[in-house]
C-alpha positions, 0 to 999 in steps of 0.5 A: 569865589573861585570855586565858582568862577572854575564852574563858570569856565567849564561850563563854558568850554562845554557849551563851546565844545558841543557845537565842535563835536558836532561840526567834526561828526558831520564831517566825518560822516559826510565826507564822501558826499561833499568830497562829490561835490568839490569833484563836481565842481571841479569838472564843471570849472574845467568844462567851462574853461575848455568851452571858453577856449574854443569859443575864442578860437572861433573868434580870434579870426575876426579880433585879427581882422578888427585889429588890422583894419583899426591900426592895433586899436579896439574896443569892446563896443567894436567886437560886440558889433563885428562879432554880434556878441554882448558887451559883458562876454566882448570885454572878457575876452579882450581883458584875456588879450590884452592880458596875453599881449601886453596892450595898452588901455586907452581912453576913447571920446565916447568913453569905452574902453580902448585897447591898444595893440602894437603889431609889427606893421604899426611899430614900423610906422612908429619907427619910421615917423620918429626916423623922419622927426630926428631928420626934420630937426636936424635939417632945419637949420640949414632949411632956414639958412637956405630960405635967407639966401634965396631971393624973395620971388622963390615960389613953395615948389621951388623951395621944395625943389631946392629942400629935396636936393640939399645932398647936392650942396654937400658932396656927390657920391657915386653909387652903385649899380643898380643890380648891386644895390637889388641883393634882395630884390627891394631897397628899405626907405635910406638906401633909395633915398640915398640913390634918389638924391634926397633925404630919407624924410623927403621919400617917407613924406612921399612913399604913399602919394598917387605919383610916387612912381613918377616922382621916383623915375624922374630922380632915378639916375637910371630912370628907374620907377619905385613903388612902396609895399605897406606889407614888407616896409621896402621899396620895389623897382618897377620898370627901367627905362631902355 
């Protein structure tokens, strides 16, 4: 019975054992040709990618422009219309960006992907828009202890009026000239406020308002004008009265 069972065993080692040989004399016998073809393949991996890259580059200019005028945010549908590209290649590339970048993935309301991308000029604006909510908290109680003690005929203007100048009620501090104060030729959003009389959220609520100049000049304490630069984040004198 054992006798058996060994013959069965070798029996069927050699039918394993012949398809193995048989595999390994292909390979020794081709190998230069499949050698070839991984060579092949290779090359043609690497052509593509170097076509891929100066595609991109091509169309980096236009991502840029996409990115500025939709404040960091973009879509695949967004670069498929600017650039006249398919859905497929658009999405491709910008998983490459956001990969490079580190953006965001947002949900958009007709359910396309949406990418975020925080550049400076948005960051900036982040900064300042929490720089004005940490003020507005802490200056609301003394705004609501203000609006009690002011009688009730007092219009909105007025309350404004009376909220812009709360620096008053505290302490008057002298500032310096105006020469001094321009070292750089530009003033950030707290120093002007500070030269102003006002608090620094008051000038950031006002910077981007059609009369922000003459709104400037009438709190200037030389009658200054001021105009506020999206690009540089600051604030720059226009003229002085003589």
């Amino acid at each position: 019975m054992s006798g058996k069972l060994m013959q069965y065993d070798g029996k069927a080692f050699l039918v394993l054992l012949l398809p193995i040989s048989f595999v390994i004399i292909f390979l020794v016998s081709t190998w230069k040709i499949w050698l070839i073809f991984l060579a092949i393949a290779i090359c043609f991996n690497l052509w593509q990618q170097y076509r891929w890259d100066k595609w991109c580059q091509e169309v980096n200019p236009l991502f840029h422009q996409i990115i500025r005028e939709n404040q960091g945010k973009i879509t695949p549908m967004d670069l498929s219309i600017k650039g006249n590209l398919s859905g497929t290649v658009a999405k491709r590339y910008l998983d490459g960006k956001a990969a490079e970048f580190g953006a965001s993935m947002l949900n958009s309301d007709n359910e396309d992907q949406c990418y975020y991308f925080i550049t400076g000029s948005i960051l900036g604006d982040i900064l300042d828009s929490s720089e004005s909510v940490k003020e507005d908290k802490v200056q609301s109680p003394s705004k609501k202890a203000l609006s009690l003690l002011m009688p009730p005929t007092s219009s909105p203007e007025q309350e404004e009026e009376i909220t812009e100048s709360l620096p008053d009620l505290n302490h008057e501090e002298i500032k310096p000239p105006l020469a001094q104060q321009l070292v750089f030729g530009s003033l950030i959003q707290s120093e002007l406020a500070k030269r102003l009389n006002v608090y620094s959220s008051t000038v950031y609520k006002r910077r981007n308002d059609p009369d922000f100049a003459e709104w400037s000049r009438a709190r200037d304490p030389d009658g200054v004008a001021w105009s506020y630069s999206r690009r540089n984040k600051e604030f720059f004198p226009l003229e002085a009265e003589v």
